[in-house]
C-alpha positions in Angstrom: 76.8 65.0 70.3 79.4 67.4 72.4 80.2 69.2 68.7 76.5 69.5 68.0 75.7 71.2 70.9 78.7 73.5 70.5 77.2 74.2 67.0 74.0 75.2 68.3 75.4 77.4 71.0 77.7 79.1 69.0 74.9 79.4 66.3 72.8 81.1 69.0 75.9 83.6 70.1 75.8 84.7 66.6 72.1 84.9 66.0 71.7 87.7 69.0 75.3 88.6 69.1 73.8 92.2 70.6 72.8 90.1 73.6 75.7 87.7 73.6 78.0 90.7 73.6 76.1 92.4 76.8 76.3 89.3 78.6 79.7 88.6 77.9 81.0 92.0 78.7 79.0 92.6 81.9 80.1 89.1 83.3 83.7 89.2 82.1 84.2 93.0 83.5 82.5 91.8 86.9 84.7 89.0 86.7 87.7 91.4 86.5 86.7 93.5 89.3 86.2 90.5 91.5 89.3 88.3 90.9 91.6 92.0 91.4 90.0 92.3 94.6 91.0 88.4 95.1 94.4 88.5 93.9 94.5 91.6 96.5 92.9 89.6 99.6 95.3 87.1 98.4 97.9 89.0 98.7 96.9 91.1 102.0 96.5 87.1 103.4 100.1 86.0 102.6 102.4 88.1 104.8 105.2 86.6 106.5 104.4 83.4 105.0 107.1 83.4 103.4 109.7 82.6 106.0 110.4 78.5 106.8 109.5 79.2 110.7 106.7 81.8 110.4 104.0 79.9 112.6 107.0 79.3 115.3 107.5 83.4 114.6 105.9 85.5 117.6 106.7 89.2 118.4 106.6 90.0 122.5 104.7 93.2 122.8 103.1 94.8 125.7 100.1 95.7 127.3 100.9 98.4 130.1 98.0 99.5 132.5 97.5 103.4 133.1 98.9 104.4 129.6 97.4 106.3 126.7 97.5 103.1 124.6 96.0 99.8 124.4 99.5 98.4 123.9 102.7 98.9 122.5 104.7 96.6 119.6 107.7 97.6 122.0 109.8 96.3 124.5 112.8 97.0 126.5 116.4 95.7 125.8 116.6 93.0 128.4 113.2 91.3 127.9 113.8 89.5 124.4 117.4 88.2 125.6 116.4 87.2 129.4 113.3 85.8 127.7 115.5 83.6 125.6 118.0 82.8 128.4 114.9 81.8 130.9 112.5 80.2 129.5 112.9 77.1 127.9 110.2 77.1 125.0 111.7 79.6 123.3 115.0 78.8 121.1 115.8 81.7 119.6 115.7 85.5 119.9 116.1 88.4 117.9 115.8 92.0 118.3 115.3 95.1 115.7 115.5 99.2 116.9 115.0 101.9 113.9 117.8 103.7 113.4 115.8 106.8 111.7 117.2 108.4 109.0 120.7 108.7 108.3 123.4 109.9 105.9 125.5 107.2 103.6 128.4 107.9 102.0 130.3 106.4 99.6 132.9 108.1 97.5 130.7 110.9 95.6 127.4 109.1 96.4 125.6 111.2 99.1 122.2 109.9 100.2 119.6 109.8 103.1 118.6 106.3 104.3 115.5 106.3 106.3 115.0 102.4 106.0 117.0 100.7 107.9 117.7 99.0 111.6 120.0 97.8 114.1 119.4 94.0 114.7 120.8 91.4 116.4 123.1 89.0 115.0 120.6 86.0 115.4 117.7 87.9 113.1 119.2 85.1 110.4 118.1 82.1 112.5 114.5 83.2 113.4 113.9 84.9 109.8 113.9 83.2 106.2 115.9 86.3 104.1 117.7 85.0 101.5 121.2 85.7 101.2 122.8 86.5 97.7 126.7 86.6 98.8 128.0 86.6 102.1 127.7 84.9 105.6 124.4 85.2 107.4 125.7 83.4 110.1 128.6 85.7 111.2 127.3 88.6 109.3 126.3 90.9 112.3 128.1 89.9 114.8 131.2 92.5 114.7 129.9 96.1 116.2 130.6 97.7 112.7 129.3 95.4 109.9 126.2 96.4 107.6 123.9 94.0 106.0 122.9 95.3 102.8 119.4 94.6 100.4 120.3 93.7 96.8 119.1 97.6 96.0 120.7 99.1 98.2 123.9 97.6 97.4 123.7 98.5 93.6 122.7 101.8 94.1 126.3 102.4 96.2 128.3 99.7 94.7 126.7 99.5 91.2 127.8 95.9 89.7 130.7 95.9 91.9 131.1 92.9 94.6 130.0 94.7 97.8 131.5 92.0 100.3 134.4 93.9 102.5 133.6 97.4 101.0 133.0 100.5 103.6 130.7 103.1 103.5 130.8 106.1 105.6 127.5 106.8 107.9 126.3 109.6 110.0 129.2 110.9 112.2 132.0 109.2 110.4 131.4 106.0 111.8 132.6 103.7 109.0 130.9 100.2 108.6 132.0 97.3 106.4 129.2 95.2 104.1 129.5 91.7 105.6 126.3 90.3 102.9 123.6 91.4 101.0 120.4 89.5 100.5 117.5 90.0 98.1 115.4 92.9 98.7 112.4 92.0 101.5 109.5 91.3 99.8 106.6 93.7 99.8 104.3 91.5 101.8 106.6 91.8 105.1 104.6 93.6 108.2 108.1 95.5 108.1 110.4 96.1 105.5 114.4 97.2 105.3 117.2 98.3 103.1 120.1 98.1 105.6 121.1 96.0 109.0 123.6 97.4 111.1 124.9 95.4 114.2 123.3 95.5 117.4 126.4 95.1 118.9 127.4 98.7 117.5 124.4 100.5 118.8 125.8 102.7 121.4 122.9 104.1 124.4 122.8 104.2 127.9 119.7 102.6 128.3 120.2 99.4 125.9 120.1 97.3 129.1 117.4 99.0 131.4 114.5 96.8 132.5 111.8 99.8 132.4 113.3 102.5 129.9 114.1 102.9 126.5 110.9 100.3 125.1 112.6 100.9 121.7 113.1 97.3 120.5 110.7 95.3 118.1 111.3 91.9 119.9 110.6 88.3 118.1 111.0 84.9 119.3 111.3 81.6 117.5 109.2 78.9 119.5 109.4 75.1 119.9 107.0 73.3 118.0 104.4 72.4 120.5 104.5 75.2 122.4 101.1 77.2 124.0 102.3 81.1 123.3 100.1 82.1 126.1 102.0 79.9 128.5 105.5 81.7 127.4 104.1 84.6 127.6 102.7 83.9 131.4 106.1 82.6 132.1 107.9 86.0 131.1 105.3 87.8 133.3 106.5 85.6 136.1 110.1 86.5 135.6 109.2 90.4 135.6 109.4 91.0 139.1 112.7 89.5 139.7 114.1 92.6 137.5 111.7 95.3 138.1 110.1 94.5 141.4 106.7 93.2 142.2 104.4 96.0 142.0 106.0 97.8 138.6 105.9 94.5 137.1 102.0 94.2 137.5 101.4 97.3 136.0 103.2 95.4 132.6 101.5 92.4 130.6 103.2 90.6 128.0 101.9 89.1 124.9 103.3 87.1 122.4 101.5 88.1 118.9 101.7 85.1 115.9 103.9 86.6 113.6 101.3 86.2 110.9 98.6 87.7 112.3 101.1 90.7 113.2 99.8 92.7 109.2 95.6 92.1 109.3 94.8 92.0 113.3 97.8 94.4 115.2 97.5 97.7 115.9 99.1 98.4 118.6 100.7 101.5 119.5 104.4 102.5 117.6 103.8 99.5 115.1 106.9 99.6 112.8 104.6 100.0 109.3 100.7 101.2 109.2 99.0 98.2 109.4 96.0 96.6 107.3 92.7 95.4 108.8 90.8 92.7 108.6 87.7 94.8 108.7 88.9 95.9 105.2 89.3 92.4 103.9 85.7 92.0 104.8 84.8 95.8 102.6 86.6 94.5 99.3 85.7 91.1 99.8 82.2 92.3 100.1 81.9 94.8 97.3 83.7 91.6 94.8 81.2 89.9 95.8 78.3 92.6 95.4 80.0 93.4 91.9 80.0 89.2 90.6 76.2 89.3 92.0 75.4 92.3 89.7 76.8 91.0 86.6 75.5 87.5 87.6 72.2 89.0 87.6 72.7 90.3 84.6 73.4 86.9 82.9 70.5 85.2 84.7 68.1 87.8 83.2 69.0 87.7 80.0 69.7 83.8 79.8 66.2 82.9 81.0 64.6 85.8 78.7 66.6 84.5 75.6 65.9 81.1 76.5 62.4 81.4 76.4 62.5 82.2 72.8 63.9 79.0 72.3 61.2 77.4 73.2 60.1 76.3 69.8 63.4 74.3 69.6 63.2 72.5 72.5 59.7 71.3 70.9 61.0 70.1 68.1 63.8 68.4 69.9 61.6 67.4 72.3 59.4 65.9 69.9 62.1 63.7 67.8 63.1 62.5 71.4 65.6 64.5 72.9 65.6 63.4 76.3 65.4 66.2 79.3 69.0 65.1 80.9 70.3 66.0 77.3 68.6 69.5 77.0 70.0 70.2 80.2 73.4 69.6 79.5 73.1 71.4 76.8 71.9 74.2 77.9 74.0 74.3 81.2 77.0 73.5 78.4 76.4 77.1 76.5 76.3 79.2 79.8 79.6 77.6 80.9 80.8 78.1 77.7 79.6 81.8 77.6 81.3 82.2 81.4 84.6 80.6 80.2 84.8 83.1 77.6 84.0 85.6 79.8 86.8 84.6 82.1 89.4 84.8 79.0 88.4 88.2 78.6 88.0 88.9 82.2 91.7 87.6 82.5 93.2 90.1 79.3 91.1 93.0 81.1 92.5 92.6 84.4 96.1 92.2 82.9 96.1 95.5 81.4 94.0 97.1 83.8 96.3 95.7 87.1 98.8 98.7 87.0 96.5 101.0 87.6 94.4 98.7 90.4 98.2 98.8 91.8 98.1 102.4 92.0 95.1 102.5 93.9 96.2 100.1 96.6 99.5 100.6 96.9 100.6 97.8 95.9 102.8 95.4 93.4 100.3 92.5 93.1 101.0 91.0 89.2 99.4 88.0 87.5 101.5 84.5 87.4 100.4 81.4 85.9 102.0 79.7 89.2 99.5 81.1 91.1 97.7 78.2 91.6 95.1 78.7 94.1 94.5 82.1 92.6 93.9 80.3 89.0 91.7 77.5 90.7 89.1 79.6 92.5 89.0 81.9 89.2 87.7 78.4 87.3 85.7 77.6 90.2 83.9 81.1 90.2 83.1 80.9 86.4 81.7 77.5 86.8 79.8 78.4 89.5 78.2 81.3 88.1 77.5 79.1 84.6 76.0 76.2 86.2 74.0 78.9 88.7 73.1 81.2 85.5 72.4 78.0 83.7 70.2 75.8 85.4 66.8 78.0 85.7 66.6 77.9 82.4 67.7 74.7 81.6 65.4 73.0 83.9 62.8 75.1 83.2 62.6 74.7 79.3 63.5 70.9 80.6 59.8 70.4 81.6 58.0 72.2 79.3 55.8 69.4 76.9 56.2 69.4 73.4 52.8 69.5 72.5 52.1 72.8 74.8 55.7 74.6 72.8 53.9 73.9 69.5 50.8 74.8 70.1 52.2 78.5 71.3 50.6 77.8 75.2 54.1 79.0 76.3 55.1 82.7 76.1 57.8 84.6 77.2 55.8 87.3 79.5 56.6 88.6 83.0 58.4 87.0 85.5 58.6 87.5 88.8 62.3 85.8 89.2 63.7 88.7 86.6 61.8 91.2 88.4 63.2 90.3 91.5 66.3 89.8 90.4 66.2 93.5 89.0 65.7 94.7 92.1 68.1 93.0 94.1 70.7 94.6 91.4 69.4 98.2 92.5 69.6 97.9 96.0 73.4 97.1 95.4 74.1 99.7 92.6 72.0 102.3 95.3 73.9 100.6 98.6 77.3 101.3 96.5 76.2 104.8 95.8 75.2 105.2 99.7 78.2 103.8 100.9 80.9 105.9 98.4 78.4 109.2 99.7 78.8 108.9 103.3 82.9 107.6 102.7 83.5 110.8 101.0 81.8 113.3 103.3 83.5 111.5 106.5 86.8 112.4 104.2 85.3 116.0 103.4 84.5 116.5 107.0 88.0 115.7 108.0 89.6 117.5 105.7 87.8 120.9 106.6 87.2 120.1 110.4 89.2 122.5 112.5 92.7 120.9 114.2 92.9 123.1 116.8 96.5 124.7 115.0 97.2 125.9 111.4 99.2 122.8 109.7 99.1 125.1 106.1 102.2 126.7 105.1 104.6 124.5 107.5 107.9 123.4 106.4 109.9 120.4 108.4 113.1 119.4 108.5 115.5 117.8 111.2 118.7 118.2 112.4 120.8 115.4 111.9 124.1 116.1 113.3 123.6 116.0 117.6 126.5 118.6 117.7 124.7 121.4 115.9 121.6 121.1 118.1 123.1 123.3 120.6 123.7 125.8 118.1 120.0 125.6 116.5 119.2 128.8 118.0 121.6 130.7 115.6 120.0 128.8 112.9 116.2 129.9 114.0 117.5 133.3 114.2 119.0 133.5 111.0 115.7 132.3 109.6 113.1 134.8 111.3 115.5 137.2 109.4 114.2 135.9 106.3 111.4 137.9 104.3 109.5 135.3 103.6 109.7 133.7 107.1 106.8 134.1 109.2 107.8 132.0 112.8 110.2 129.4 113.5 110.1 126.2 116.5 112.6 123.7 117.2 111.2 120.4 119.0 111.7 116.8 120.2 108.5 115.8 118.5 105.2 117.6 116.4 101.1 116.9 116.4 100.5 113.4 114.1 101.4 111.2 116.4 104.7 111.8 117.4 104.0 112.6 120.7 105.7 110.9 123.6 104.8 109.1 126.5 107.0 110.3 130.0 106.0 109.6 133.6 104.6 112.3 135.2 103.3 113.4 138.7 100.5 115.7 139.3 100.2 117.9 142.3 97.5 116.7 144.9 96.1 114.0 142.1 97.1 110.0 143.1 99.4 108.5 140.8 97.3 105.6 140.8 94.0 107.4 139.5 96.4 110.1 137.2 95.2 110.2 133.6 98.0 108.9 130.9 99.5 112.0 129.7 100.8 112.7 126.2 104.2 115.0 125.7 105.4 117.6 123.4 108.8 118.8 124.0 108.6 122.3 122.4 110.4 125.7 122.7 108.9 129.1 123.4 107.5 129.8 119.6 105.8 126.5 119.1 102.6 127.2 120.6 102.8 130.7 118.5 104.4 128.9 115.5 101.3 125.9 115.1 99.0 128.7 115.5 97.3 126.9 118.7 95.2 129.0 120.9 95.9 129.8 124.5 92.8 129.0 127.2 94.3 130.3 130.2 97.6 131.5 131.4 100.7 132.6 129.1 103.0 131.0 126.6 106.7 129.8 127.6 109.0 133.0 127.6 112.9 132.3 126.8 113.5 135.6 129.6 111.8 133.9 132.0 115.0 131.3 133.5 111.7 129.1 135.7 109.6 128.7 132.2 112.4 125.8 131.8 111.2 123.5 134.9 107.4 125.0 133.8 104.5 123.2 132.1 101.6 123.9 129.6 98.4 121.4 129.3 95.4 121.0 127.5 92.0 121.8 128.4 91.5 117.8 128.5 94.5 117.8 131.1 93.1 120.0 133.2 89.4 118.3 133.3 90.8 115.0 134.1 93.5 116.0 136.5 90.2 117.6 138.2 91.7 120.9 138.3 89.4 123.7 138.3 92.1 126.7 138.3 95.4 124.8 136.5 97.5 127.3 137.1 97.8 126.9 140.8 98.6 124.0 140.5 103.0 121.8 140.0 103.5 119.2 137.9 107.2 116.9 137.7 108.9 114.5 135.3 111.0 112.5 138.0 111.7 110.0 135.7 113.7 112.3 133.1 115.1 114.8 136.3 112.9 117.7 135.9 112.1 119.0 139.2 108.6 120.0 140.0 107.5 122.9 138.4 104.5 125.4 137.6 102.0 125.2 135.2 102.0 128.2 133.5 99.3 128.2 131.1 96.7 125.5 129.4 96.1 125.4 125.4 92.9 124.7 124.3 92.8 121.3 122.7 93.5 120.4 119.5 94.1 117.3 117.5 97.5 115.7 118.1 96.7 112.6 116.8 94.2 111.0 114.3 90.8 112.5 114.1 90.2 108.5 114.4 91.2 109.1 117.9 89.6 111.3 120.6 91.3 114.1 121.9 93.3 113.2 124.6 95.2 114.9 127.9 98.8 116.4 127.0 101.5 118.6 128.5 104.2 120.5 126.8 107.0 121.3 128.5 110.9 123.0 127.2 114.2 120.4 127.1 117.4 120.9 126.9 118.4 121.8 123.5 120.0 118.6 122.7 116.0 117.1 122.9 114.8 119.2 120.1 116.2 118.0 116.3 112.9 119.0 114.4 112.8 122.3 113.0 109.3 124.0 111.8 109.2 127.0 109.4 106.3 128.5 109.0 106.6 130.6 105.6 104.1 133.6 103.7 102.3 131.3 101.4 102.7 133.9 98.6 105.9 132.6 97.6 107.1 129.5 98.5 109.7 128.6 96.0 112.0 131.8 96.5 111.3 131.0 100.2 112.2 127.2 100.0 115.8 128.6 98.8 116.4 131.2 101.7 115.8 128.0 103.7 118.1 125.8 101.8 120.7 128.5 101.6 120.4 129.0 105.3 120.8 125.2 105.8 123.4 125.0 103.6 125.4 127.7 106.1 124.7 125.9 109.2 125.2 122.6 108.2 127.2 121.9 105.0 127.6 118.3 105.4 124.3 117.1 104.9 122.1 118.0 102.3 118.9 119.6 102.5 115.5 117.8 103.2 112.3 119.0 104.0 108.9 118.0 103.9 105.3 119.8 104.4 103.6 119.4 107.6 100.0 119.3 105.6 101.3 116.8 103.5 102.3 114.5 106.4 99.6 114.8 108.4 97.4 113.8 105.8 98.8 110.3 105.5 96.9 109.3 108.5 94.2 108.8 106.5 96.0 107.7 103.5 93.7 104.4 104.2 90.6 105.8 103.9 91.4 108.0 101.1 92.3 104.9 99.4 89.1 103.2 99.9 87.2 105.7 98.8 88.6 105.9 95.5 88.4 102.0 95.4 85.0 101.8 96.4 83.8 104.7 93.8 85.9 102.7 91.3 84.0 99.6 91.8 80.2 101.3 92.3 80.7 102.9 89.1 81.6 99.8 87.4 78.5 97.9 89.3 76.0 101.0 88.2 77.3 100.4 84.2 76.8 96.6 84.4 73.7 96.7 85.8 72.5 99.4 83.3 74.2 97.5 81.0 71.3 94.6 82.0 68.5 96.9 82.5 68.6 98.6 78.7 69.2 94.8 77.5 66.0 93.3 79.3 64.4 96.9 78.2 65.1 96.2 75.0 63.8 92.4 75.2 60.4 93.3 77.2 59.8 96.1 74.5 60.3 93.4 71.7 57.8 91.2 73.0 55.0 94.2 73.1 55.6 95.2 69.3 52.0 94.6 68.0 51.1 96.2 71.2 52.8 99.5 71.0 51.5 99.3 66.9 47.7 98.6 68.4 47.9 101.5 71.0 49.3 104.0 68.3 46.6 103.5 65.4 44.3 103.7 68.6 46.1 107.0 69.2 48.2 106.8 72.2 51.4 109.4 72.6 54.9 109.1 72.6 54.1 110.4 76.3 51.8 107.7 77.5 53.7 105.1 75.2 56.9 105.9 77.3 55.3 105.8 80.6 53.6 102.4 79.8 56.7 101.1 78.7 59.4 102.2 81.6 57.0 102.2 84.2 57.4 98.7 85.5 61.2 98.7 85.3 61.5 102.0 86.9 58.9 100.6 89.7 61.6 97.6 90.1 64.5 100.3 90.2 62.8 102.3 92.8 62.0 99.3 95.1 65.8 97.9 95.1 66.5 101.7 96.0 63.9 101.3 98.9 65.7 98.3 100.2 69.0 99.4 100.1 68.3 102.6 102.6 68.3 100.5 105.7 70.9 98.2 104.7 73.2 101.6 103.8 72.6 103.2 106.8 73.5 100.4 109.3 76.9 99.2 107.5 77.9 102.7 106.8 76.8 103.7 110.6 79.0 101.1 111.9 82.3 102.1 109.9 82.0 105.6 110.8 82.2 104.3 114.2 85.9 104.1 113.9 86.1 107.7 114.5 85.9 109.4 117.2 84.9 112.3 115.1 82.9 112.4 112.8 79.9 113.2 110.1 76.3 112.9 110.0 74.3 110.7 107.9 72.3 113.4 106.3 68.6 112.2 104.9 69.3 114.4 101.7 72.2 111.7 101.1 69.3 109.0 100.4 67.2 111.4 98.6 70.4 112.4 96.3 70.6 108.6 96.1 67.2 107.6 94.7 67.0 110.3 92.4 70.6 109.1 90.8 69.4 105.6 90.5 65.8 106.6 88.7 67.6 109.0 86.7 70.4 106.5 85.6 67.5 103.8 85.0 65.4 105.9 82.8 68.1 107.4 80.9 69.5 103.7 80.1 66.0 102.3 79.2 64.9 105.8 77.4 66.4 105.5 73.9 64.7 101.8 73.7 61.5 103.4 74.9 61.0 106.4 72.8 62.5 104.2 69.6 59.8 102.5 70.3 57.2 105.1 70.7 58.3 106.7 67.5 58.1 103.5 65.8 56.0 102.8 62.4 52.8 101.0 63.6 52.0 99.3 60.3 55.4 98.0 60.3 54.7 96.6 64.3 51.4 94.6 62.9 53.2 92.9 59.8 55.7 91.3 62.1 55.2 87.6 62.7 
């Protein structure tokens, strides 16, 4: 019986291949685009999993009251090793601080390493990295031994044993490789080429209670034991250190270590992190993209199965039982979906590089990929057995003697119509949604900064005994033709502002806004192009400029100060005396447009403060200009090689994110339109078969191509235009909500919608029109002789 049915199914493939290959290609592509967003949520779900301990794993961060930032991934030196000393539910500690980039040498191998840390010798016991040669166990414990990544180690050591070799790192410091491990997998909330000893990292501060927050801070945890309860426990110790009321400004929390990737962001995380609320848009737009194609199937199962009705008389009558015509008809649609899953599965294999591309990521198919494989079955049989059982219960019913005698016909029905347009309100909520996505990324793109980030070339000093000779090298610069200004600083706009204690003339340091700092020379202000409000720029002739400050209009409206410039400011903390304000900027972005602009004060530091270095060069011609500045470089500091970077180009990756998802999201709406039009000209076509003697009636009765056309579109494009209806509400309150993540942002424009509904009736007529007016133009005679 099993092989019969398969006959007849395959049989019927055959017989309307046109339609089986429509159905099959709309499911199987939505089946693609829905199990890469899968293998991505997957993937996005699965950080830090990896290591033996990870729900013991927490990182100790911070919430700090008064300050610019919800709460900071940070902590000081002491806090992760008194932590592990005091309180008895935690068994292990371990502590990580960037080490930024720095120059490796090995023989003739010269190379910038930017990924890399100083960690404690215990990192081994909390974390599961697996070791390829060498002792894990002792491996960081002497002050100058180096952990190396498998990559790392064959890009200095080729297929040499690294174990016991040196290399030479920034300031001759000379470090021996005590192991290398296999590189740290890509779904890590932080990633690493290179561990350097803890015990070799040399500042002043590495054991003060309240300075220097520089250390990313984990703790392994016993078994049963309540985070929150360590973390009140630490907060209890605080004061002993720091003194009662400092410590209740401070409020530690210990964050699962697996939640650290989808739900942190605090502020300094070590790697941008995801968000769940983008889980919930891919996740979403797989699932509007199976419903599409699903639809698809549905429509054209139950209007092909209707034409069957004739057969399932005739089995009907020589007593075929209604439990076997429904497995037989639920058998051919999960037939039909396995297929489509087998294509579905080749389309996404060859079409995965590219989806890796998009996000960023190295996600790859693997037949051990269980859970993956098991909800791809369970989606196709889903959507079979779903697709499958209207008609199949429907045809079920029908009696024998009603099929034969022709009292069942295949006319309208209200489930494909609906159906139809629930498919249009997606396709026209995609088409919203990827509308407003890219004019929030146009309107950031061309919305002023406040400073000129075009034309800005970066690059930092990397040896601490040239900064106080960087004046030379700025002056040898402005020589330069092509050279329009020049600024050296401890930090630049795009988040690399610092936070500093501050006091305020006549303002209560209780009720004093978090300030942000800049620590700039004379020519940054001039150099970034930002715009003076009030006052005057930093001079270098004027000796009291270097106790002086500069603020934002922001600054000035929260300190409450109607005239800043009569008013003294002071950095206690840091040893600058109090000192004048001298002038205020007007604001401008130093952060994310995702953030709103915010109170900040620049100020001048020693030189020693100030490694970055900003050219600002005549856009005309920037390669002969990039080689005055290399050549120039090369004269002030021969040892390390020239790097550089454009500003424009880094401050764009804040919204690498949301670039990212616009592309996605266009991706997969233009995917969703195509399969659903893909449905709409295959019902078109099926609708316009059943009204053959119809159209051949109304043309001997001598209707137009015109009035044929309209006729024959009108109720799909009716359908089309109501799903478009639905969608506007629904577009307009998701989309309303993500743009809420900005604190600037664009309008949703009416003329979006409109744009919107024309695209969808256009797309729909154009799909259906070749059907229609091939049937308009159609012989007549030849539509009466059909049977």
């Amino acid at each position: 019986m099993i092989a019969n049915y398969l006959k007849i199914a395959l049989r019927n493939l055959l017989k309307h291949r046109n339609h089986s290959i429509i159905s099959m290609s709309g499911l199987a592509l939505g089946l693609a685009c829905c199990l890469s967003i899968l293998l991505f949520i997957q993937d996005e779900f699965s950080y830090d999993r990896y290591h033996a301990n990870s729900d013991r794993i927490f990182r100790l961060a911070t919430e700090v009251d008064g300050a610019s930032f919800d709460g900071i991934a940070k902590v000081n030196g002491p806090w992760g090793t008194t932590a592990a000393l005091e309180i008895p539910e935690v068994e292990a500690m371990a502590r990580f601080v960037i080490n930024g980039q720095t120059l490796f040498t090995k023989d003739e191998k010269r190379f910038y390493e930017e990924d890399g840390f100083y960690a404690d010798s215990t990192v081994f016991d909390i974390f599961s990295f697996e070791v390829l040669s060498g002792n894990l166990g002792s491996a960081l414990v002497n002050p100058n031994s180096i952990v190396l990544t498998e990559s790392l180690a064959k890009k200095y050591f080729e297929n040499q044993d690294a174990i016991g070799q040196s290399l030479i790192l920034e300031g001759g410091k000379i470090v021996v490789v005590t192991a290398v491990i296999k590189d740290v997998p890509d779904n890590s909330h932080f990633t690493f080429a290179y561990l350097l000893s803890m015990e070799g990292y040399d500042n002043p501060r590495h054991n003060h209670w309240t300075q220097w927050n520089q250390y990313y801070t984990y703790l392994l945890v016993a078994h049963d034991a309540d985070p929150k309860l360590v973390a009140s426990k630490f907060e209890q110790i605080l004061p002993t250190y720091i003194g009662v009321e400092e410590a209740s400004s401070y409020h530690p929390i210990l964050q699962p270590l697996t939640d650290i990737h989808l739900r942190s962001h605090l502020f300094r995380e070590i790697n941008p992190n995801s968000d769940l609320s983008l889980i919930y848009i891919f996740g979403a737009i797989g699932i509007l993209i199976l419903i599409i194609s699903s639809i698809n199937f549905i429509n054209l199962s139950t209007a092909r199965a209707m034409l069957r009705s004739k057969e399932v008389g005739i089995r009907k009558s020589n007593g075929a039982s209604k439990g076997q015509l429904i497995t037989q008809y639920l058998g051919e649609s999960l037939l039909l979906c396995m297929m489509a899953l087998l294509f579905a599965g080749v389309l996404l294999f060859l079409l995965l590089p590219y989806f890796n591309q998009l996000v960023d990521k190295r996600l790859h198919l693997s037949i051990e990929n269980v859970p993956f494989i098991g909800t791809a079955f369970l989606i196709a049989i889903l959507m079979g057995l779903v697709s499958g059982a209207y008609p199949a219960l429907f045809l079920a019913k029908l009696k024998p003697t009603a099929i034969l005698k022709g009292k069942v016909h295949a006319g309208r029905s209200k489930l494909r119509e609906a159906l139809v347009v629930f498919q249009f309100a997606i396709s026209a909520f995609l088409i919203i949604a990827v509308s407003i996505v890219y004019r929030q990324l146009s309107f950031i793109q061309s919305k002023s900064l406040g400073f000129d980030p075009t034309a800005l070339i970066t690059m930092t000093i990397q040896d601490n005994a040239l900064l106080e000779k960087a004046s030379v090298f700025k002056e040898t610069l402005l020589r330069q033709s092509s050279v329009v200004n020049v600024t050296i600083s401890g930090n630049q706009p795009g988040g690399g502002d610092w936070g500093i204690p501050y006091v305020a003339e006549n303002v209560d340091p209780e009720v004093a806004p978090p300030m942000r700092i800049l620590a700039v020379d004379e020519t940054f202000i001039k150099t970034f192009g930002i715009e003076l409000a009030a006052g005057r720029d930093f001079s270098e002739v004027i000796p009291s400029d270097s106790t002086s400050y500069i603020i934002n209009e922001e600054a000035a409206k929260q300190l409450g100060w109607d005239n800043p410039l009569d008013h003294r400011m002071s950095m206690t903390a840091i040893g600058r005396s109090p000192g004048n304000v001298i002038g205020v900027v007007k604001d401008f972005h130093f952060r994310s447009l995702k953030e709103k602009i915010g109170p900040i004060m620049l100020f001048m530091p020693p030189a020693s403060w100030k490694p970055i270095v900003n050219v600002r060069i005549q856009t005309k011609n920037i390669e002969p200009a990039l080689a005055e500045i290399e050549e120039a470089w090369s004269n002030f500091d021969p040892t390390h090689p020239f790097d550089y970077s454009f500003f424009d180009q880094t401050y764009g990756k804040l919204y690498e994110a949301e670039k990212r998802l616009g592309k996605l999201i266009s991706l997969f709406t233009g995917i969703g339109i195509f399969i659903a039009c893909m449905g709409l000209f295959s019902l078109a076509a099926f609708m316009i078969d059943q009204r053959t003697k119809e159209i051949g009636v109304r043309k001997i009765l001598g209707a137009s191509l015109q009035s044929i056309s309209i006729l024959l579109s009108r109720d799909l494009v009716t359908l089309v235009l109501i799903g478009f209806v639905i969608a506007i509400p629904a577009g307009y309150y998701v989309m309303q909500e993500w743009l809420g993540d900005f604190a600037y942002r664009t309008s949703i424009s009416p003329l979006i919608f409109v744009i919107t509904g024309i695209s969808v009736l256009a797309v729909s007529w154009i799909t259906i029109s070749f059907k229609v007016i091939k049937a308009g133009l159609s012989n007549p005679i030849n539509s009466l002789r059909e049977e």
